[in-house]
PDB file as gemmi writes it, atoms N, CA and C in Angstrom:
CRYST1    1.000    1.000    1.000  90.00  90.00  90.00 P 1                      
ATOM      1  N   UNK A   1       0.857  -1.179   0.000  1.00  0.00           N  
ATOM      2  CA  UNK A   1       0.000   0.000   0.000  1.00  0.00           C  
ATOM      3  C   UNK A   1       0.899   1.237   0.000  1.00  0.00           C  
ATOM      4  N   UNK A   2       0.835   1.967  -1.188  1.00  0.00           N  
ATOM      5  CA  UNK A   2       1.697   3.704  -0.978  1.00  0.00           C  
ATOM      6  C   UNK A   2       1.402   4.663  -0.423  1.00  0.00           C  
ATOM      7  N   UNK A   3       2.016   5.453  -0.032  1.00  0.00           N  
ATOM      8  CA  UNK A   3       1.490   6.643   1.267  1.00  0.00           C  
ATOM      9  C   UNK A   3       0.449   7.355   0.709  1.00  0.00           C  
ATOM     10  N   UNK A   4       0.000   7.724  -0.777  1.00  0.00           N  
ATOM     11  CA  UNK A   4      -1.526   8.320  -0.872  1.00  0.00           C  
ATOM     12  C   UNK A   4      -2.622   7.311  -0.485  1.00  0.00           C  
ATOM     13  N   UNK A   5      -2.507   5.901  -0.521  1.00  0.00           N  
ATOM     14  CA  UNK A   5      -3.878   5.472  -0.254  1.00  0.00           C  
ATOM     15  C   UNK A   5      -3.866   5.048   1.475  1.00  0.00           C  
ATOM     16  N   UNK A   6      -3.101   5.331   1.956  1.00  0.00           N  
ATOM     17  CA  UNK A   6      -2.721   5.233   3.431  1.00  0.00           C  
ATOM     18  C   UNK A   6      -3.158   6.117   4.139  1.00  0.00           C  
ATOM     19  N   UNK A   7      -2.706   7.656   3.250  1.00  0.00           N  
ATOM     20  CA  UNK A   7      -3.034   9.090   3.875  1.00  0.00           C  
ATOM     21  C   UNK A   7      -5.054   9.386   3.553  1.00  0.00           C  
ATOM     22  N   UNK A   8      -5.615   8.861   2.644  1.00  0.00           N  
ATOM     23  CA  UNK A   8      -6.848   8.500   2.311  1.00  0.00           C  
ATOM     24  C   UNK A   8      -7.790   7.615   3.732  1.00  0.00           C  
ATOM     25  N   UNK A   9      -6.386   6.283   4.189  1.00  0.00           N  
ATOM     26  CA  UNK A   9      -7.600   5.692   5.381  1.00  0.00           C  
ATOM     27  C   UNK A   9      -7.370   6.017   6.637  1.00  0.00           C  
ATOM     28  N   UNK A  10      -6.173   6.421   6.512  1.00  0.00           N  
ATOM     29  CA  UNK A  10      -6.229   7.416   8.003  1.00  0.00           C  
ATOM     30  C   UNK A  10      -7.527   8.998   7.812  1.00  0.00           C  
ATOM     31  N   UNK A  11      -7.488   9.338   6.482  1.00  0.00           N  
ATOM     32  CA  UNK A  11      -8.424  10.667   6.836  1.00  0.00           C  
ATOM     33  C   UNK A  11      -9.696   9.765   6.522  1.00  0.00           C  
ATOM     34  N   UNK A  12     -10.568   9.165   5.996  1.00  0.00           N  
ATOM     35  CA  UNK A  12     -11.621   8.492   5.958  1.00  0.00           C  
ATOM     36  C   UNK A  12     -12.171   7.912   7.070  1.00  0.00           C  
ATOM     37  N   UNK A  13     -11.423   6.962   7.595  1.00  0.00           N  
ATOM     38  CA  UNK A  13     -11.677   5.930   8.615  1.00  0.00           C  
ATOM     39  C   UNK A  13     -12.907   7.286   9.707  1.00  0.00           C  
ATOM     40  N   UNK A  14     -12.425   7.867  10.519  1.00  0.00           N  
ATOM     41  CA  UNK A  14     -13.182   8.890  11.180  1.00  0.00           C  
ATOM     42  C   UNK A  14     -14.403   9.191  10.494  1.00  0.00           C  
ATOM     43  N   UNK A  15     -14.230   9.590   8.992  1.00  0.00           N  
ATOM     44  CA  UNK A  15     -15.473   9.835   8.383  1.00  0.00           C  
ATOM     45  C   UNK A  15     -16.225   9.336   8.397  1.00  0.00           C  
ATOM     46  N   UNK A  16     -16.471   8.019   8.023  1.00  0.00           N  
ATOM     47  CA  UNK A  16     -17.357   7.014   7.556  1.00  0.00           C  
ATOM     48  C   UNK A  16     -17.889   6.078   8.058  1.00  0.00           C  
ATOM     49  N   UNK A  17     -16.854   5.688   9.451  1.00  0.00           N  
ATOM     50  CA  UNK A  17     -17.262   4.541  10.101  1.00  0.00           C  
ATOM     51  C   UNK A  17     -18.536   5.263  11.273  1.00  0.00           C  
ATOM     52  N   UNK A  18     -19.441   3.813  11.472  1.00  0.00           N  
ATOM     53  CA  UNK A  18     -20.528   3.662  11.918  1.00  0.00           C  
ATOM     54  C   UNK A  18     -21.300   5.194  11.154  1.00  0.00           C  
ATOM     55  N   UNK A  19     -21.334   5.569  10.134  1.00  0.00           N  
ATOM     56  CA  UNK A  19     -21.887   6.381   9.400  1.00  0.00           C  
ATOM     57  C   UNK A  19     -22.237   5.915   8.087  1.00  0.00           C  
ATOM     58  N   UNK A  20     -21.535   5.253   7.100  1.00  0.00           N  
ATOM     59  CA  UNK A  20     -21.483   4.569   5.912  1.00  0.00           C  
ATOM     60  C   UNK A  20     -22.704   3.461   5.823  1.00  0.00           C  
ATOM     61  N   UNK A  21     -23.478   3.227   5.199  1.00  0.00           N  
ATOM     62  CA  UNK A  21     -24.368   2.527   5.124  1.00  0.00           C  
ATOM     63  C   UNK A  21     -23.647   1.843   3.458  1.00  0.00           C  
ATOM     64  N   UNK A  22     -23.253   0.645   3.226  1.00  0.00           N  
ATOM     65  CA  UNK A  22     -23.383  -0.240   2.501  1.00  0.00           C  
ATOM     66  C   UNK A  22     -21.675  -0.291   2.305  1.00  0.00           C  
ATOM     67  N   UNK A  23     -21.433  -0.137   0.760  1.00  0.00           N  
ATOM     68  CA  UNK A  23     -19.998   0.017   0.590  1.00  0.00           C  
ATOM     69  C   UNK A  23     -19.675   1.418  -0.433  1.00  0.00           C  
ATOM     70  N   UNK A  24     -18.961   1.490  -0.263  1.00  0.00           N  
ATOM     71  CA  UNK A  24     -18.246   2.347  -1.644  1.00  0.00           C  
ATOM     72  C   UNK A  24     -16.591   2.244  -1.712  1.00  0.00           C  
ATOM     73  N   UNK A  25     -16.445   2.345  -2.774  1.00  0.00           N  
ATOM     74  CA  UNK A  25     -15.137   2.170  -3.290  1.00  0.00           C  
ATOM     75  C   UNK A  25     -14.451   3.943  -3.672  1.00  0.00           C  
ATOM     76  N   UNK A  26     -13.601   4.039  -3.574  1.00  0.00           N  
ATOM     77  CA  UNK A  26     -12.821   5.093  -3.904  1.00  0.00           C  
ATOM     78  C   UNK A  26     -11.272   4.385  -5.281  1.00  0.00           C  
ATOM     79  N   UNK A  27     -11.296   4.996  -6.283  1.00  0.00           N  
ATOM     80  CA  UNK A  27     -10.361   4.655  -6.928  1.00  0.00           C  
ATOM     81  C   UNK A  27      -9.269   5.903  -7.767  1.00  0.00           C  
ATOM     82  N   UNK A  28      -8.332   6.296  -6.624  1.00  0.00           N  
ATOM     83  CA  UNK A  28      -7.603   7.302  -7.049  1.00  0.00           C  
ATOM     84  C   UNK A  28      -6.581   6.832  -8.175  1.00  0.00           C  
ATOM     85  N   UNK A  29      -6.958   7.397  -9.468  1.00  0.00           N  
ATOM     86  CA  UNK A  29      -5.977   6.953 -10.836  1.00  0.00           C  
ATOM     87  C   UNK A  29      -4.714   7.047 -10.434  1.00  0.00           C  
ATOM     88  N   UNK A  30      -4.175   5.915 -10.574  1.00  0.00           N  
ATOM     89  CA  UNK A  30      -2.709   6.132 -10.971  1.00  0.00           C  
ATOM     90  C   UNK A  30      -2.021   5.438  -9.425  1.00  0.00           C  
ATOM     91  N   UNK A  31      -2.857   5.329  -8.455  1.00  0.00           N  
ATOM     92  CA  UNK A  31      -2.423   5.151  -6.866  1.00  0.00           C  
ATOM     93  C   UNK A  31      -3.233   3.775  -6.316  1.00  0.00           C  
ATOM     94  N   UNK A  32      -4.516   3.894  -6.398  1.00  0.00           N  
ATOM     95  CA  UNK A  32      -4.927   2.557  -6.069  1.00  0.00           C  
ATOM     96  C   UNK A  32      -6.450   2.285  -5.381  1.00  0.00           C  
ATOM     97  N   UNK A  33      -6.865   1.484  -4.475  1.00  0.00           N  
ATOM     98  CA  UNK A  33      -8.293   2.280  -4.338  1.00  0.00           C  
ATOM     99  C   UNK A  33      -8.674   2.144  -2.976  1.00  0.00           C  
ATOM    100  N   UNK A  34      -9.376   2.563  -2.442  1.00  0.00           N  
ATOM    101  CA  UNK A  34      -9.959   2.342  -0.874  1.00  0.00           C  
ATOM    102  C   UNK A  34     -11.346   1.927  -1.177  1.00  0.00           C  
ATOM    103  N   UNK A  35     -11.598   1.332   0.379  1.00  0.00           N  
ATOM    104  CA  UNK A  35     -12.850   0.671   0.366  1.00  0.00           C  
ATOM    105  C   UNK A  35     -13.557   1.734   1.611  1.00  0.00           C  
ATOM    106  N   UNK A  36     -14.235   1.918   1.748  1.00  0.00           N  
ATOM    107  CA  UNK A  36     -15.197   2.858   2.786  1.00  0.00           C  
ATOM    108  C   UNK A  36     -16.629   1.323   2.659  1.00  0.00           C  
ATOM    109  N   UNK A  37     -16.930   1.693   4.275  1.00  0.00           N  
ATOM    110  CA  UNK A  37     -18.109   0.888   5.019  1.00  0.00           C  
ATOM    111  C   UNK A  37     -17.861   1.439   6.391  1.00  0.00           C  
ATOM    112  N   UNK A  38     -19.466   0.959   7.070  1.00  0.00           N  
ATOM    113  CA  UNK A  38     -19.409   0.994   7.991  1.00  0.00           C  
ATOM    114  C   UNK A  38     -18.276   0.897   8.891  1.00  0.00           C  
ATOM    115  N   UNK A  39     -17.550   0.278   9.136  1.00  0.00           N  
ATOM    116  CA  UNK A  39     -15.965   0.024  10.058  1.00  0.00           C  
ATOM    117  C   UNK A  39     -14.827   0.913   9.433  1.00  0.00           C  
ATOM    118  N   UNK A  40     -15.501   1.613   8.679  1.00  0.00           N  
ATOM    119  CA  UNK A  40     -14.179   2.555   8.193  1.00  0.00           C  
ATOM    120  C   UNK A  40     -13.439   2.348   6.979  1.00  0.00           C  
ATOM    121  N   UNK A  41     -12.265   2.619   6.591  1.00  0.00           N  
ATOM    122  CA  UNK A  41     -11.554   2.844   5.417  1.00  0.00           C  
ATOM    123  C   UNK A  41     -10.052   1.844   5.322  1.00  0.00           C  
ATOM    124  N   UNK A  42     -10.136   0.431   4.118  1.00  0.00           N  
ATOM    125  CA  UNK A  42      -9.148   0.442   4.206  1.00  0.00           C  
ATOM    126  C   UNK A  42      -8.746   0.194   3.070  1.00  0.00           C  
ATOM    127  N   UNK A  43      -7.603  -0.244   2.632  1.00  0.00           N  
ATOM    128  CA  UNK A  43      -7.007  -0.149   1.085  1.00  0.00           C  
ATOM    129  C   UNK A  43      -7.424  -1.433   0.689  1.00  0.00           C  
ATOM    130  N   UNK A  44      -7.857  -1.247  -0.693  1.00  0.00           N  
ATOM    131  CA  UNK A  44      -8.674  -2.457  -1.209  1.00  0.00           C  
ATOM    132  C   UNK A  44      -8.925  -2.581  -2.765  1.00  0.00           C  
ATOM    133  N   UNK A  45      -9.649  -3.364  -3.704  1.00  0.00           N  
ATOM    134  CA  UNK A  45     -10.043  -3.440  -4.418  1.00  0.00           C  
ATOM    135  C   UNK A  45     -11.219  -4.581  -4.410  1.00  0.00           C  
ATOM    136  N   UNK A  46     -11.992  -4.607  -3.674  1.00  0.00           N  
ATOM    137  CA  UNK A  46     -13.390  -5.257  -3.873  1.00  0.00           C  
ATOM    138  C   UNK A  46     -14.567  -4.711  -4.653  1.00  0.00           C  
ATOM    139  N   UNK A  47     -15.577  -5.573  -4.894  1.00  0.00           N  
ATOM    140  CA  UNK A  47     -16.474  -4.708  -5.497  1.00  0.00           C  
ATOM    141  C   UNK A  47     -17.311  -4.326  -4.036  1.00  0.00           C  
ATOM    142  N   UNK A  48     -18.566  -3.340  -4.458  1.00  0.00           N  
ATOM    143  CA  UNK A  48     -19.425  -2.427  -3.999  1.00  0.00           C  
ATOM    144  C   UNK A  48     -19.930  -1.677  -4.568  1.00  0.00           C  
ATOM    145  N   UNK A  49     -21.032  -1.214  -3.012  1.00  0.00           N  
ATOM    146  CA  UNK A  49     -22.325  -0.750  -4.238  1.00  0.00           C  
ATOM    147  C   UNK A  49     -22.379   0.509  -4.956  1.00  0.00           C  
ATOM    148  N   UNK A  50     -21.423   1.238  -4.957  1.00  0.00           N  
ATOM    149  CA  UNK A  50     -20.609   2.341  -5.842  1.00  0.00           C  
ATOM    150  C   UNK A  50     -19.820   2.794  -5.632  1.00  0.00           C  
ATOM    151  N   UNK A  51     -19.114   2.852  -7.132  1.00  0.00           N  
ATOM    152  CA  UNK A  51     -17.383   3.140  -7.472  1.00  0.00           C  
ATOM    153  C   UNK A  51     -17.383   4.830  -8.095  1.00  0.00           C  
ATOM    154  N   UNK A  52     -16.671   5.358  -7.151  1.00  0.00           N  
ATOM    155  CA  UNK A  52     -16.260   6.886  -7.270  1.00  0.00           C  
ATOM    156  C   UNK A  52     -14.597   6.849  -7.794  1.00  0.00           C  
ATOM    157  N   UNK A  53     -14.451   7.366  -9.223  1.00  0.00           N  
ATOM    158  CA  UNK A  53     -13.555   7.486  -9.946  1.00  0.00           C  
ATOM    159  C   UNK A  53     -12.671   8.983 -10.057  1.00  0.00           C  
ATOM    160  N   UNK A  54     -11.143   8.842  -9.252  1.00  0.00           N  
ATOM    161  CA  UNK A  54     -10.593  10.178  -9.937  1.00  0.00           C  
ATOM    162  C   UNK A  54      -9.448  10.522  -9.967  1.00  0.00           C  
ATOM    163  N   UNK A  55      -8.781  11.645  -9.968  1.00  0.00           N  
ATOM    164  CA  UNK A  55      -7.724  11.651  -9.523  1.00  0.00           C  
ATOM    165  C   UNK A  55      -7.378  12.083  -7.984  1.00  0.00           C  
ATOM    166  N   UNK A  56      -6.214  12.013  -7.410  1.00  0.00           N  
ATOM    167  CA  UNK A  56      -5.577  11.892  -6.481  1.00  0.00           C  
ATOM    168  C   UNK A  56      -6.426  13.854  -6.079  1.00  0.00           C  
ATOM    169  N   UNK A  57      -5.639  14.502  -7.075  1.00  0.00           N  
ATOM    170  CA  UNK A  57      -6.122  16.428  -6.600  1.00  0.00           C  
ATOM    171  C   UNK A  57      -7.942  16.281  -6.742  1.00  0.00           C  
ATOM    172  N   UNK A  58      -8.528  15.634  -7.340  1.00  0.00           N  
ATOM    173  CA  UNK A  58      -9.553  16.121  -7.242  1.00  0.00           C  
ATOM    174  C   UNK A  58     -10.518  15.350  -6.200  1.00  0.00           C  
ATOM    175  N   UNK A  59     -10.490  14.321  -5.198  1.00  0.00           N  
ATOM    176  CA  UNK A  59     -10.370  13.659  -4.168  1.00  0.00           C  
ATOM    177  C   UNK A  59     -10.238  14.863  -2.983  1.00  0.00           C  
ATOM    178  N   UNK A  60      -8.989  15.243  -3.455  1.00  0.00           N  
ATOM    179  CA  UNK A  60      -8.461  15.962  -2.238  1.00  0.00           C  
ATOM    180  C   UNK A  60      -9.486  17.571  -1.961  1.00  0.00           C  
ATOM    181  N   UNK A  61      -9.277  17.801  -3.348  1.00  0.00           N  
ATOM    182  CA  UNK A  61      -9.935  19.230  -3.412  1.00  0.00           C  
ATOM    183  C   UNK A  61     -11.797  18.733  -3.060  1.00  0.00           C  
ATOM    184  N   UNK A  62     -12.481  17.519  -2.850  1.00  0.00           N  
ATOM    185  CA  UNK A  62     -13.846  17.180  -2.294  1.00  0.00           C  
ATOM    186  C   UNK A  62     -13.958  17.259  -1.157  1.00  0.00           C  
ATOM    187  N   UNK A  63     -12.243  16.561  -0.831  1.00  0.00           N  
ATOM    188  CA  UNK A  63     -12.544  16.536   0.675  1.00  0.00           C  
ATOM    189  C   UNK A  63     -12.313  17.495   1.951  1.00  0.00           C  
ATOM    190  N   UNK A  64     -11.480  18.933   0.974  1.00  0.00           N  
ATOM    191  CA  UNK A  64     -10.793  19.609   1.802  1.00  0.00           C  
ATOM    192  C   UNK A  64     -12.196  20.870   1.593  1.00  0.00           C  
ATOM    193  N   UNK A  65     -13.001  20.848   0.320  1.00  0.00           N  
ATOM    194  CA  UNK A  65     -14.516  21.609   0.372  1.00  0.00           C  
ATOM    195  C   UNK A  65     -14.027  22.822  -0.932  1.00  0.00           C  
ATOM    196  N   UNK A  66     -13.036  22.373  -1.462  1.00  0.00           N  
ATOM    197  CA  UNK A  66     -12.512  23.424  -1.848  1.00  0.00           C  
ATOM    198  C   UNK A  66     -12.783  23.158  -3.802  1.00  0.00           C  
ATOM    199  N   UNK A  67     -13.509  21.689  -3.845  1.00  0.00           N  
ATOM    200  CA  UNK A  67     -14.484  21.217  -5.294  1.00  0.00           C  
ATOM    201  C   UNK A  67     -15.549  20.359  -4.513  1.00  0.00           C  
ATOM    202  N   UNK A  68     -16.446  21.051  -5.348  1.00  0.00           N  
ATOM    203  CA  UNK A  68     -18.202  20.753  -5.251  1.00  0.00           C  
ATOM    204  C   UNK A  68     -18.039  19.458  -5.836  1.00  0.00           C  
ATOM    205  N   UNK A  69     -18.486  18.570  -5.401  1.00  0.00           N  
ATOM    206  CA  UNK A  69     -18.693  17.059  -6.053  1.00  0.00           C  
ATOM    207  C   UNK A  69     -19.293  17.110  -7.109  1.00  0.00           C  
ATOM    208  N   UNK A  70     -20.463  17.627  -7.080  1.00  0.00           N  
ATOM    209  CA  UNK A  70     -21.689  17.864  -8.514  1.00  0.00           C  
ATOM    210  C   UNK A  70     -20.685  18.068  -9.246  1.00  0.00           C  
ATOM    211  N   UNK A  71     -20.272  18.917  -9.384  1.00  0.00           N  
ATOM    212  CA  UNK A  71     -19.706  19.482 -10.267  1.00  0.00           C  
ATOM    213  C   UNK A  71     -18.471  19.068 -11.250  1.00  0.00           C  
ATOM    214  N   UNK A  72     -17.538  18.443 -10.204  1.00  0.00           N  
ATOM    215  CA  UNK A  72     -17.098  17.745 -10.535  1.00  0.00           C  
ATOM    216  C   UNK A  72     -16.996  16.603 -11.360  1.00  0.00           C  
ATOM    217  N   UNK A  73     -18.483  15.894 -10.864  1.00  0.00           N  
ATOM    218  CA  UNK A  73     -18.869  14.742 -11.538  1.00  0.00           C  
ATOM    219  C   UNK A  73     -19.488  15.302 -13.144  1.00  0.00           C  
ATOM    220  N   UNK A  74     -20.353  16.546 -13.180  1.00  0.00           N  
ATOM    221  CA  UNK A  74     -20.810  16.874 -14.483  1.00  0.00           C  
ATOM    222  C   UNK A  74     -19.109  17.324 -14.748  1.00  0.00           C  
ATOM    223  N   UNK A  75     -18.206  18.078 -14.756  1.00  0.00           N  
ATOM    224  CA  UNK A  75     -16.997  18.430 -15.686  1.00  0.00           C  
ATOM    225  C   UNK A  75     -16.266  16.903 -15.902  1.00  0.00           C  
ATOM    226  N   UNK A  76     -16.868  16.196 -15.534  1.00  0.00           N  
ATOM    227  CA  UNK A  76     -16.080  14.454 -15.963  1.00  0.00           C  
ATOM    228  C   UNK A  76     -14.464  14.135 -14.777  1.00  0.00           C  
ATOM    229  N   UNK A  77     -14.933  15.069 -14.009  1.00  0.00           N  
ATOM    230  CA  UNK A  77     -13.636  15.126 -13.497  1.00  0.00           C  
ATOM    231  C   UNK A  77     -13.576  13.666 -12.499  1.00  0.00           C  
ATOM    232  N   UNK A  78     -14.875  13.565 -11.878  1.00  0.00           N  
ATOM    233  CA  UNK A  78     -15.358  12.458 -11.290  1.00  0.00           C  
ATOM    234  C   UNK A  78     -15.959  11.791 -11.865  1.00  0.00           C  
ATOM    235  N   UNK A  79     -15.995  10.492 -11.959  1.00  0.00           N  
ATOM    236  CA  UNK A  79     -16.436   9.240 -12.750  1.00  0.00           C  
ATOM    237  C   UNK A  79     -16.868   8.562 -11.532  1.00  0.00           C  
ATOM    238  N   UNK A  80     -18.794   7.975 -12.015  1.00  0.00           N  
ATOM    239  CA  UNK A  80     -19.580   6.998 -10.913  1.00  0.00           C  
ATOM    240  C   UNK A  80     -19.571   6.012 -11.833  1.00  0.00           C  
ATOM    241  N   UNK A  81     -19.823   4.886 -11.091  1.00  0.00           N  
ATOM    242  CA  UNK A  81     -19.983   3.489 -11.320  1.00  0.00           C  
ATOM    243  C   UNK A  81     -21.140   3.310 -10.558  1.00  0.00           C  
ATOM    244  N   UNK A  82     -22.422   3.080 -11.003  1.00  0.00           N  
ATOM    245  CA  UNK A  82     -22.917   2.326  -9.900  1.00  0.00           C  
ATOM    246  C   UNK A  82     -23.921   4.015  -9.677  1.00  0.00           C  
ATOM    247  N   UNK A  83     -25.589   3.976  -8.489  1.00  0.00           N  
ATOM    248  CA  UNK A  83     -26.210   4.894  -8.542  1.00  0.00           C  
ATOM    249  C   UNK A  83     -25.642   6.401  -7.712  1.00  0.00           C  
ATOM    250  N   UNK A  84     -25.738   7.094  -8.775  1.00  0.00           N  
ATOM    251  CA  UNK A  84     -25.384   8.418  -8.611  1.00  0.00           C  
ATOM    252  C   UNK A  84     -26.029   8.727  -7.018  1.00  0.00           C  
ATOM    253  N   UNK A  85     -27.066   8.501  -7.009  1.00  0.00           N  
ATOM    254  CA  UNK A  85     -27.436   9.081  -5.456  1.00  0.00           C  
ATOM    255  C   UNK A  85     -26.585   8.417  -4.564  1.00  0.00           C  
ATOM    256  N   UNK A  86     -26.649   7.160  -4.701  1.00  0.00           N  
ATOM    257  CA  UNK A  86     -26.052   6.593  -3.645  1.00  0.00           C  
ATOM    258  C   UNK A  86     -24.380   7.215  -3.489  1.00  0.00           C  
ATOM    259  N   UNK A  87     -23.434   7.885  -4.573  1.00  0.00           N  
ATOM    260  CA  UNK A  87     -22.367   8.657  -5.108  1.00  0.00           C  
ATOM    261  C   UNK A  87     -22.731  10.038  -4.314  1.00  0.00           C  
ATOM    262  N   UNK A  88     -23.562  10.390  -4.308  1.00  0.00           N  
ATOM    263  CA  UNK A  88     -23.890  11.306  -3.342  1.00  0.00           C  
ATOM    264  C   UNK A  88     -23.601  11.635  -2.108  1.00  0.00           C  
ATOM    265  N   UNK A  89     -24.347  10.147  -1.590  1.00  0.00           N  
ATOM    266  CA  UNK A  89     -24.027  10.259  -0.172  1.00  0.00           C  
ATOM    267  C   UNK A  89     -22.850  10.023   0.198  1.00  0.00           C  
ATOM    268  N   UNK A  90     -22.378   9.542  -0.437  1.00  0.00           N  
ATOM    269  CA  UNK A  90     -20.634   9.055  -0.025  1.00  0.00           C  
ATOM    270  C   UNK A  90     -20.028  10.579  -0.243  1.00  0.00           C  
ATOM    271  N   UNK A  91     -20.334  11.291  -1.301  1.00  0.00           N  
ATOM    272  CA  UNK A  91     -19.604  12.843  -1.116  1.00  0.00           C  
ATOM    273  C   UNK A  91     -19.810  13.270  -0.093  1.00  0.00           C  
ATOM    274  N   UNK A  92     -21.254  13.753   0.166  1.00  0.00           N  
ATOM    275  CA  UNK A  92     -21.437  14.162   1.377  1.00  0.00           C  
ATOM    276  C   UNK A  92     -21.073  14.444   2.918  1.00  0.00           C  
ATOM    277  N   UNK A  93     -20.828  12.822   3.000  1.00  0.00           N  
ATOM    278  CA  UNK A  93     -19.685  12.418   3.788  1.00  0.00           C  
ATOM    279  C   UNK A  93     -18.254  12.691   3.817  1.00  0.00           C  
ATOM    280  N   UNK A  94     -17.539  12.867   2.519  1.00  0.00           N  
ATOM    281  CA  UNK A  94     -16.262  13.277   2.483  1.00  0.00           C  
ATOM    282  C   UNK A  94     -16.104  14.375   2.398  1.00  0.00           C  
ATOM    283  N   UNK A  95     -16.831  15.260   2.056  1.00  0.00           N  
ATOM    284  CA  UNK A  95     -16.888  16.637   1.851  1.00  0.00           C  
ATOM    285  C   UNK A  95     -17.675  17.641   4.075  1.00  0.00           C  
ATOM    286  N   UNK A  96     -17.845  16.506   4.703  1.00  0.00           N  
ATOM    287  CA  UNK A  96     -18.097  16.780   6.352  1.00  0.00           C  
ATOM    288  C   UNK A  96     -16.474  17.247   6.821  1.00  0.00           C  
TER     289      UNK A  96                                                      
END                                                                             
């Protein structure tokens, strides 16, 4: 596991756990992917019930409040797999 998807479940884990309802996947291009659920964040590649696609800066810039997810996702910058709402709530959460 490399220090971006490490630095991802140390800042997630707090977020998500006992908050996360189902799964979601995180897949930062080029680095690797995290898993978010209920128990928190760890480095992974399983499936789940939606896959949030991007790069490493634009991850960061969701989670620091400093890019609107929507928005993101309409400029293609973010790529869903899987139902957009449910892509939602997982922003939501990362963007707290």
């Amino acid at each position: 596991m490399n220090d971006i998807v490490n630095a991802y479940v140390e800042n997630l884990t707090p977020r998500v756990k006992g908050i996360l309802q189902g799964t979601a996947k995180l897949v930062i291009i080029d680095h690797g992917s995290v898993m978010l659920d209920e128990n928190g964040a760890t480095a992974g590649d399983d499936t789940a019930d939606v896959v949030l696609i991007a790069k490493d800066d634009t991850f960061r810039n969701i989670m620091s409040g400093d890019q609107n997810p929507v928005m993101a996702f309409m400029s293609g910058k973010l790529k869903v797999e899987g139902s957009t709402t449910r892509a939602l709530k997982v922003s939501s959460i990362l963007t707290d």
